[in-house]
N, C-alpha and C positions, 0 to 999 in steps of 0.2 A: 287172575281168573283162569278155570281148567281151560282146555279147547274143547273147542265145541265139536261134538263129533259129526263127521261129513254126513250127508242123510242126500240123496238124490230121488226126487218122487218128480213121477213121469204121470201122465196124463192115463184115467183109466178107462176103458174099454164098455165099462157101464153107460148106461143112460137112466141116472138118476131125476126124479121129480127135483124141481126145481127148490133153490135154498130157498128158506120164504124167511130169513135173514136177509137178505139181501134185494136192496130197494129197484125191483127190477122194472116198475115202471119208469122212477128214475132214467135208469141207463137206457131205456127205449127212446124216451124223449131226448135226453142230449145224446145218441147217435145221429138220431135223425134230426137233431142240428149242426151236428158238424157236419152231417151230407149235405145238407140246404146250404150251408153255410158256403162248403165246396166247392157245392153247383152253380152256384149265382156268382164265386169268383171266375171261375173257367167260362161260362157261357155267356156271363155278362160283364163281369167287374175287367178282366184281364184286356178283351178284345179291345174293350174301350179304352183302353190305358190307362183305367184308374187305379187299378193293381198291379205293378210291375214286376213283384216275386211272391207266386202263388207255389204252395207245396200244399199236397191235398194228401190228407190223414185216409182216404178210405182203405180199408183192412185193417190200419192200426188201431180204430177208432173206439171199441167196445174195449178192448182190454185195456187202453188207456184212461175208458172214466171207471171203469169198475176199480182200477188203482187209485184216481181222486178221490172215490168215492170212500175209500178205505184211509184218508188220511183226516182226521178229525182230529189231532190231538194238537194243543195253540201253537207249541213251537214243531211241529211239523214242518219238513222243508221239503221240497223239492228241484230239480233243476234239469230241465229239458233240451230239446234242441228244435228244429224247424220242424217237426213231423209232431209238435206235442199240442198243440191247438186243444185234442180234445181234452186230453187233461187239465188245461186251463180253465174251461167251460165246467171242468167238474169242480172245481178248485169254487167258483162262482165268478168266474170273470164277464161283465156285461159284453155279448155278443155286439155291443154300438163298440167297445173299446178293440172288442179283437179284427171288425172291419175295420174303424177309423184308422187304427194301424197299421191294416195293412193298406188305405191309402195312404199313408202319411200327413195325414190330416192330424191336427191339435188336438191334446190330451191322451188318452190311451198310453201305451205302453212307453213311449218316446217324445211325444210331442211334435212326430214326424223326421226326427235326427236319425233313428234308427231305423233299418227295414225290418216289415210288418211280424216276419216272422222270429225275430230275436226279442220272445218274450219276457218278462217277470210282470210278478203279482204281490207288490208286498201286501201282507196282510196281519196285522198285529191283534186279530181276535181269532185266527185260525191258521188253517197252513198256508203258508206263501212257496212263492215258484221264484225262488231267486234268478236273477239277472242273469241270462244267459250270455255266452260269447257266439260269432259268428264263427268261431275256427271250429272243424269238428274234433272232438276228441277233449276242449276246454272245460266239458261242463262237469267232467266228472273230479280231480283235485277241489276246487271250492266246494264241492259236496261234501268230498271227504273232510274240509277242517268243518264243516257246520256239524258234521256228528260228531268230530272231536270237542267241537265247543258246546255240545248237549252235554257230553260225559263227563265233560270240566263240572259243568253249572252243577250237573245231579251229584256228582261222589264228591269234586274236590270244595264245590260250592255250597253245596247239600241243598240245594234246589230241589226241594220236590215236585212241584211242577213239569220238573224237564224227566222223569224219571222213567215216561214211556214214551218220550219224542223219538222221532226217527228222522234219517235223512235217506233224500230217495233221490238217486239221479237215473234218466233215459238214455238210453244210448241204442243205435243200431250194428245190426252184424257189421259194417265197415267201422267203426269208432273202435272197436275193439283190439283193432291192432294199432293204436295212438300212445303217445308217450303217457298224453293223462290216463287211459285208463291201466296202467298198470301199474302208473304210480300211485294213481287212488286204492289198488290193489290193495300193493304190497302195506298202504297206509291203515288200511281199514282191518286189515286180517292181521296186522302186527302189531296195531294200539287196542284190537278189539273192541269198533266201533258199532255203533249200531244203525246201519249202515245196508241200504239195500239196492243191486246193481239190477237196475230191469232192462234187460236186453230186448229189443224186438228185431229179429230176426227175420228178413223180406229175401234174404237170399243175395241180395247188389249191394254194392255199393256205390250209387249211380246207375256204372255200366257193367263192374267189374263184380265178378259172383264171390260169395261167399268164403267159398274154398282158398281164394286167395288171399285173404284178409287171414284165415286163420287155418291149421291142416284140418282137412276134415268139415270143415266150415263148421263147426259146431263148437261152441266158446266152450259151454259146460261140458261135453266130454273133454276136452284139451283141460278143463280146471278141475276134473273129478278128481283130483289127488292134490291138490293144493290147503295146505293145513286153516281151520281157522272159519273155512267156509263153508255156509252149507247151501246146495243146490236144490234149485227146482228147475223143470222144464214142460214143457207138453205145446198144447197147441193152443192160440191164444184165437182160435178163431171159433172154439165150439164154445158155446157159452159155459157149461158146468163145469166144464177144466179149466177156464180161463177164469174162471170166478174163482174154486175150490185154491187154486195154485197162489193165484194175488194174496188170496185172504190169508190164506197158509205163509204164504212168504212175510208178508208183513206183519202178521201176527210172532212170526219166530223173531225176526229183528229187533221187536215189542217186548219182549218177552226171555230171550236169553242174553239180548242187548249186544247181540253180536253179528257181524257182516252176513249176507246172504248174496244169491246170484240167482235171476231167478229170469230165464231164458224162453219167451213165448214166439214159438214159428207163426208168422202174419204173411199174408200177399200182401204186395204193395200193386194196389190193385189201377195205378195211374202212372204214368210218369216219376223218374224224380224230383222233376219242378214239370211247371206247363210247358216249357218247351221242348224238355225230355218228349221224344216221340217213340222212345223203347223199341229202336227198329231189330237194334240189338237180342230182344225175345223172339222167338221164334212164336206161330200163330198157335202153335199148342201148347205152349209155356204160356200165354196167355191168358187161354181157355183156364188152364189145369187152375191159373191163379184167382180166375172169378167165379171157377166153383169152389170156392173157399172162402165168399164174402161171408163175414162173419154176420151179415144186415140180416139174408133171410135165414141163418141158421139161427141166430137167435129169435126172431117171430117163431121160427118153427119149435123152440124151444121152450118159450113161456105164453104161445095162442095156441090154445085156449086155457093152458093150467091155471096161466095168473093171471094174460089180459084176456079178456075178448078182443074179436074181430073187430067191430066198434071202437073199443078202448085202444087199441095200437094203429087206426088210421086216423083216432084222434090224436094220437101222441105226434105223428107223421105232419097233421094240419098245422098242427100247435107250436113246433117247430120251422115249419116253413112261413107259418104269418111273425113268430119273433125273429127269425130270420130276416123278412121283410123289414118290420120294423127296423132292425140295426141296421139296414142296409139305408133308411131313410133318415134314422136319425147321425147316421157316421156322414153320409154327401153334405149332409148340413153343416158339417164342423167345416170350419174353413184352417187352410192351411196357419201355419203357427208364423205370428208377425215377425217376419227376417231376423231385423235387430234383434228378436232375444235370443238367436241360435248361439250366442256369445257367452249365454247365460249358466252358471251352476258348471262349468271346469274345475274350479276349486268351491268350497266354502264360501257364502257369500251373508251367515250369517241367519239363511233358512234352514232349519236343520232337517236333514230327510227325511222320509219318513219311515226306512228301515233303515239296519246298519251303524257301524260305529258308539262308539262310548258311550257319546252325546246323547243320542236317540234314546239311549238303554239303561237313563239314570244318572250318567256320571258328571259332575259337575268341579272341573279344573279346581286346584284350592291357585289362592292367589300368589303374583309373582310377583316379580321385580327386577328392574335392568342393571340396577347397582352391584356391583359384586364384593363380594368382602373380601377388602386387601390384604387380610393376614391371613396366616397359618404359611407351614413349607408349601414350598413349591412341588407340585407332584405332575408326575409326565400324563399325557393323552391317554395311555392304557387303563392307568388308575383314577384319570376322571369321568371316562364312559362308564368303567363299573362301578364308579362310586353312584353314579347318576343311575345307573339300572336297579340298583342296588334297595335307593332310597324310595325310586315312582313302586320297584314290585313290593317292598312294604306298607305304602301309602294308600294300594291301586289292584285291588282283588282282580283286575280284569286285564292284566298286564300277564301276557307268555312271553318267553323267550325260548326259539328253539332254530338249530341249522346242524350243520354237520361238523361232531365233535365238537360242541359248545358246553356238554356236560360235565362228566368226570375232569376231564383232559382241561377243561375250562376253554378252550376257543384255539385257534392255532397260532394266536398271537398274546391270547393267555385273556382275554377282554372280558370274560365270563369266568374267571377264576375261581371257587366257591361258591358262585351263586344257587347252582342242584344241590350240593350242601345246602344250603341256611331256608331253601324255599321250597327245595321237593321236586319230584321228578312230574310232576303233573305240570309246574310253572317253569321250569329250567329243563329242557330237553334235546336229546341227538334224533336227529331223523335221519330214514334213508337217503342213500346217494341219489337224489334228482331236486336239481332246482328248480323243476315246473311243479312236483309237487312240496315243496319251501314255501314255495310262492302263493300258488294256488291253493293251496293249506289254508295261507293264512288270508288269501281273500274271506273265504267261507267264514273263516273265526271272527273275522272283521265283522262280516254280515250279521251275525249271528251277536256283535258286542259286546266282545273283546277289544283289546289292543295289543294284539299279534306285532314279536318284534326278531321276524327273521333274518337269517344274517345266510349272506351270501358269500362265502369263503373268501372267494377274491375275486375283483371284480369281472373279468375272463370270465366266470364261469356262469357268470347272468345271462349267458346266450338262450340255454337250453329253456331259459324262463321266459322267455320274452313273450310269448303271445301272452303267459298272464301278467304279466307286469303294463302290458297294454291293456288287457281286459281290465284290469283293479282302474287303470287311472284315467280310463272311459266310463265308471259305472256312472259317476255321477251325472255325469254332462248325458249319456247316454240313457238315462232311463228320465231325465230332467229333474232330476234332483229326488225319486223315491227311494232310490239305494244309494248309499255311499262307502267306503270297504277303508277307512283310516286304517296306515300299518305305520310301522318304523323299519325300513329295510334297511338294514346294515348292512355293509359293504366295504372291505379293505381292499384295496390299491395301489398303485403306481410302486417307482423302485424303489429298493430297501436294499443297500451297498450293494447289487448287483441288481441285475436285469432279465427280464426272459419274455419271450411274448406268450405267455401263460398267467405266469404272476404278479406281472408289473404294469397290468396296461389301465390306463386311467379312463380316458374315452368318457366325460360326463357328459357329453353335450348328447348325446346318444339317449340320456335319461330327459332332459330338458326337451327333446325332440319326441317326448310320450306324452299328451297334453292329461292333464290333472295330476302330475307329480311334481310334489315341493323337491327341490334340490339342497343338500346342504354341504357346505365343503369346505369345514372348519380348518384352521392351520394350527390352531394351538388349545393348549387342557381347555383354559374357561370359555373359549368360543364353544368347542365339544359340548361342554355340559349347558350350555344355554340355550344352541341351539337343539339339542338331545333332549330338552326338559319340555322346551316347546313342541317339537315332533308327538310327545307320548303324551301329551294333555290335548292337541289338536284333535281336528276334524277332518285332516286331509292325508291322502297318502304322500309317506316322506324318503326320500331316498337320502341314507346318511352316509358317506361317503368319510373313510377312516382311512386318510393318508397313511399307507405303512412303516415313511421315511420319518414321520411326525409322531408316532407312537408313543419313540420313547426319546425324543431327538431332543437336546437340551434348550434349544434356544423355545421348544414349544410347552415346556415348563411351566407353570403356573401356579398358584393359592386358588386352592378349591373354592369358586366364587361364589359355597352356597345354595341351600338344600330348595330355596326360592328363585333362585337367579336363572332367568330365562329368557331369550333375546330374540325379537321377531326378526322373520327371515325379508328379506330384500332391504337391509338394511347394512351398510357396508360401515367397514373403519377404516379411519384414516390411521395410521401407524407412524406417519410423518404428515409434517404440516412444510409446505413449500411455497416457490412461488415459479420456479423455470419450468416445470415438467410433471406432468399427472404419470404415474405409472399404475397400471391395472392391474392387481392379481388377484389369484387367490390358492389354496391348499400347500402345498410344500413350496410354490414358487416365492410365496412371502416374504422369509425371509433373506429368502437369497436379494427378492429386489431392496430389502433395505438395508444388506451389507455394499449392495449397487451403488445403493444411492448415500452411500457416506460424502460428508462433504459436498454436496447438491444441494439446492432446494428445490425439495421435491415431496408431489404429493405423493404416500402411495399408499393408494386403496386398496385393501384387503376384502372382498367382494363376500366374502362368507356363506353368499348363498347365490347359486347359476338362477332359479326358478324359486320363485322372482329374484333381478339381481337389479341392485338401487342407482336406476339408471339416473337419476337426478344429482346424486351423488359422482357419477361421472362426468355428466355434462359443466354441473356448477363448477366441478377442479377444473375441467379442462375449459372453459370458457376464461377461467381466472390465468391457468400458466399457458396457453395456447400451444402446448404441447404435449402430446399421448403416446405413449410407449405400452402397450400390452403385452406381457409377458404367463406365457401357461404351457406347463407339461406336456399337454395332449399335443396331436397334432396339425400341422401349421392351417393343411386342406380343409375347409369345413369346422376346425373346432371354435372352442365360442367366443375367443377372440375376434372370430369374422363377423361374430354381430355385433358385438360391439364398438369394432371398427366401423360398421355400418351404421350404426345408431350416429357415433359421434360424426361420422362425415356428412351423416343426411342433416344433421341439427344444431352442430357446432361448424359448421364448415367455414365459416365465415370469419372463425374467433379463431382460427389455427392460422399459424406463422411457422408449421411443417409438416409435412402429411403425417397422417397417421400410422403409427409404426408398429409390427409383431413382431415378439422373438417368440419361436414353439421347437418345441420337436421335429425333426425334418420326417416326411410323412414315410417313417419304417415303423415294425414293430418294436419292443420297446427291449434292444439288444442284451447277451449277457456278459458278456464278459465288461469288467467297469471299466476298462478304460476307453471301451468302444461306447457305454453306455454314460460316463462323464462326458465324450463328446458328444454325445446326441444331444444329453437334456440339457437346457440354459443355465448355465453358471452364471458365479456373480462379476465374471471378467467381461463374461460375452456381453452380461445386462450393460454391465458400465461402458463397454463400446460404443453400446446400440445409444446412453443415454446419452454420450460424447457428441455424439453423430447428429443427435437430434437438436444437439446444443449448437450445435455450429451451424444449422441447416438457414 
């Protein structure tokens, strides 16, 4: 596609008659419920402790529904953050669900798990407000993959349908210096998405002014020379520029299919929460900011062209009695019954009601546990991509993309051909940031797909982690209306040498993010079973691709088969014993069964951290009264310490020696090998430790 050429339109100096396109009674009525709305949390809902985090819209509140107002088309997205209320009300959200939420009361946006102000709205007959995060700076990456997953659906899907969807995320002058929004940036202006960044600009961030977030405090002059995109800005408080500007912006996104910026100056005419007291403004900075309420420039702006005087005090009443109403039918909901706060972490068989595969048509073909015993044995590298291989031709909604997965095929070679044979639309390189890898592929999730990014090596998941938390809270947190399935790939641990960059394993770090499956194969056909499971589920998976295991002989296998699929919290025995259960799982495996030569000895090969088949533990070790757990990571805190604690809290009784760890001593994970052979457990160390256990 050409680039799109930069165009910067500024607010004009006119004062033209009012569009009579544009539904201006509409936007009088819901201003003047997001002001009632306001009001009765600050003067009455807050004081009284029914609403504990009130963030009140007034100033942003007109340019935010005239942008609802402009998103009509089904697959329309949006994605906000705490100041976006009124957009929600534009979108059609019942004013009972947007109090009930923010008392934390049952139904509404959370079910009461989340605070009031971390909205979504799925909605599957018009535009929804995908799931926001609490972190600022989050919402914009999962924006960015829902307009890549429009662009998919329309050119590589030939979805018609999607062919004038747009994605639209909020953000304010402080969001703007956030990892995400630059990495939604550089993703939307480099893939030429369709794709619109609405800035509203109050001048703080909090407490800190503008200027310091960005030079100049002004986003769009600092991006007037950035390729790809095209600018708007003016002032978002007079009505005709703030209407002319929106319509215009999203009409371009609509229409050339490519990113916009599109930058409205608002007072934030309160606080930044209620107990923001803004001592910090001086009494003229104040002043300056509520002669700027966009409330009476817009009456003065369409009374008397469009409404009467009449007509806009009735909009004013009409508003403050539904107001009321929500405010009477939200204290009625009672808080959501304890026990089920436990409910919808993973998949529980209700499928949600946006998001994922499932929701969006796809229907698993069926599997099997059996694996087929013949053909050569082929290593781990060539059974992940045989396994990618077979679901992206099976599976229109299947992407694969990370850094240097394309050409180059992966840095361990795992995606070797695949851009070859499936096109650069399903097999892709993205920019250098793992928050937007990540948060990419939440949005493509939302949107239904099944996004399977890979994270170079496991080190480098830091920069990701607020979204790697947001994906694997959406469900539990919005109570099962959005869910974000991915398959995150992930190579690891050492590989004949060591470094604390490329070799750090740390999975318990993933099991410690609630709603992530864990998977931590040691050999080809576990890979491909539990890999085949991952990409036909419902749940977000972290698949974990031992680097020492690749292409390590003993992890060898016969391709168990284009069906063969193995549910996770389900462990193997590898040896059948009777003196000593030994615990593992990923590269430690084999070492404990070269350990356990000449022993009888269980040893469990765990395959999956989240869930990990704790019955399977306890039934061995109830039998040999002896547990040796042995794993890479290290000793402090990793997940041998639950296990250990599971087995002492419940087997305590059937043990004839305490329960024992061999790990990593708590360094990083050294290079040079023979510092890095004495760190990790060899199979001398294991047979020690089982010696030891044997004599106890």
């Amino acid at each position: 596609m050409a680039q799109v050429a930069l165009k910067t339109v500024v607010r004009s100096a006119a004062r033209n008659a009012p569009d009579d396109t544009v539904d201006w009674k509409r936007i009088a009525y819901l201003v003047h419920l997001s002001r009632a709305l306001d009001e009765m949390e600050e003067t009455r809902l807050v004081p009284e402790k029914k609403v504990l985090y009130q963030f009140s819209a007034r100033g942003h509140d007109m340019a935010q529904i005239m942008l609802g107002c402009l998103l009509t088309d089904r697959h329309d997205a949006t994605c906000g953050y705490y100041r976006s209320r009124p957009l929600l009300l534009s979108l059609g959200v019942d004013p009972a669900d947007a109090l009930g939420s923010a008392m934390g009361r049952a139904g509404g946006y959370s079910d009461g798990r989340d605070i009031g102000v971390v909205f979504n709205h799925p909605n599957r007959d018009g535009a929804s407000a995908l799931p926001m995060c609490g972190g600022v700076g989050a919402q914009y990456t999962p924006t960015a993959g829902w307009a890549q997953a429009v662009k998919y659906y329309a050119e590589t899907l030939g979805k018609a349908d999607y062919e004038r969807s747009i994605a639209v995320v909020l953000g304010g002058d402080g969001s703007v210096a956030s990892n995400g929004f630059w990495s939604a940036l550089t993703i939307a202006t480099t893939q030429t998405l369709p794709m619109l960044f609405y800035i509203e600009d109050n001048g703080y961030g909090i407490s800190v002014p503008s200027t310091i977030q960005t030079p100049g405090g002004n986003i769009a002059a600092n991006l007037s020379g950035w390729q790809n995109l095209t600018i708007f800005e003016g002032d978002g408080t007079d009505p005709a520029t703030a209407a002319r500007l929106t319509a215009a912006a999203v009409e371009h996104v609509r229409e050339a299919r490519a990113p916009a910026l599109l930058r409205l100056t608002v007072p934030r005419l309160q606080g930044h929460s209620f107990q923001d007291t803004q001592a910090y403004k001086s009494e003229a900075v104040v002043r300056s900011e509520w002669a700027r309420d966009p409330l009476p420039r817009l009456k003065d702006y369409i009374v008397p062209a469009v409404l009467s005087e009449a007509e806009w005090e009735a909009a004013d009443a009409d508003a403050r009695k539904a107001a009321e109403t929500a405010r009477i039918a939200a204290e009625a909901r009672p808080a959501a019954v304890p026990e089920t706060v436990t409910r919808h972490v993973f998949f529980e068989g209700d499928v949600q009601v946006m998001g994922g595969q499932v929701r969006h048509g796809y229907t698993p073909p069926q599997t099997t546990t059996v694996a087929a015993s013949e053909g050569q044995r082929i290593n781990m590298v060539t059974a992940i991509r045989r396994t990618l291989d077979h679901e992206l031709s099976i599976n229109e909604r299947v992407v694969l993309f990370g850094e240097d997965i394309g050409p180059k095929g992966g840095v361990h070679a795992v995606t070797l051909g695949l851009q070859e044979k499936f096109g650069r639309a399903r097999v892709f390189d993205t920019s250098l940031s793992e928050e937007g890898i990540v948060g990419r592929a939440v949005g493509m999730a939302l949107a239904g797909l099944m996004p399977v990014p890979e994270i170079q090596f496991r080190k480098y998941a830091e920069p990701a982690t607020e979204q790697i938390n947001d994906c694997g809270t959406i469900r539990w947190r919005t109570n099962n209306r959005f869910a974000a399935p991915m398959v995150l790939r992930m190579p690891g641990g050492y590989f004949k040498c060591g470094d604390p960059w490329h070799s750090q394993t740390n999975e318990v770090a993933f099991v410690h993010q609630p709603g992530w499956k864990v998977a931590v194969p040691s050999n080809a056909a576990d890979a491909v079973g539990l890999l085949r499971t991952g990409l036909r589920g419902n749940d977000p998976v972290i698949f974990f691709e031992h680097r020492a295991m690749l292409d390590h002989a003993w992890a060898r296998r016969p391709y168990p088969g284009d069906d063969f699929a193995l549910p996770f919290g389900k462990a193997s025995f590898t040896r059948r014993g009777e003196a000593i259960t030994l615990v593992t799982w990923g590269a430690m495996v084999h070492r404990c069964e070269d350990a356990a030569e000449g022993v009888s000895a269980d040893v469990i090969d765990l395959r999956t951290l989240m869930p990990w088949d704790r019955e399977a533990v306890l039934s061995s070790v109830r039998r040999t009264r002896r547990c040796l757990i042995v794993h890479e990571d290290l000793g402090t805190a990793g997940f041998g310490a639950e296990i250990a604690a599971v087995v002492a809290d419940e087997a305590f009784m059937d043990l004839d020696a305490p329960v024992s760890r061999l790990t990593m001593p708590d360094i990083p994970s050294p290079h040079n090998p023979v510092l890095l052979d004495w760190a990790v457990p060899s199979a001398g160390r294991i047979r020690a430790k089982i010696d030891a256990l044997l004599e106890f």
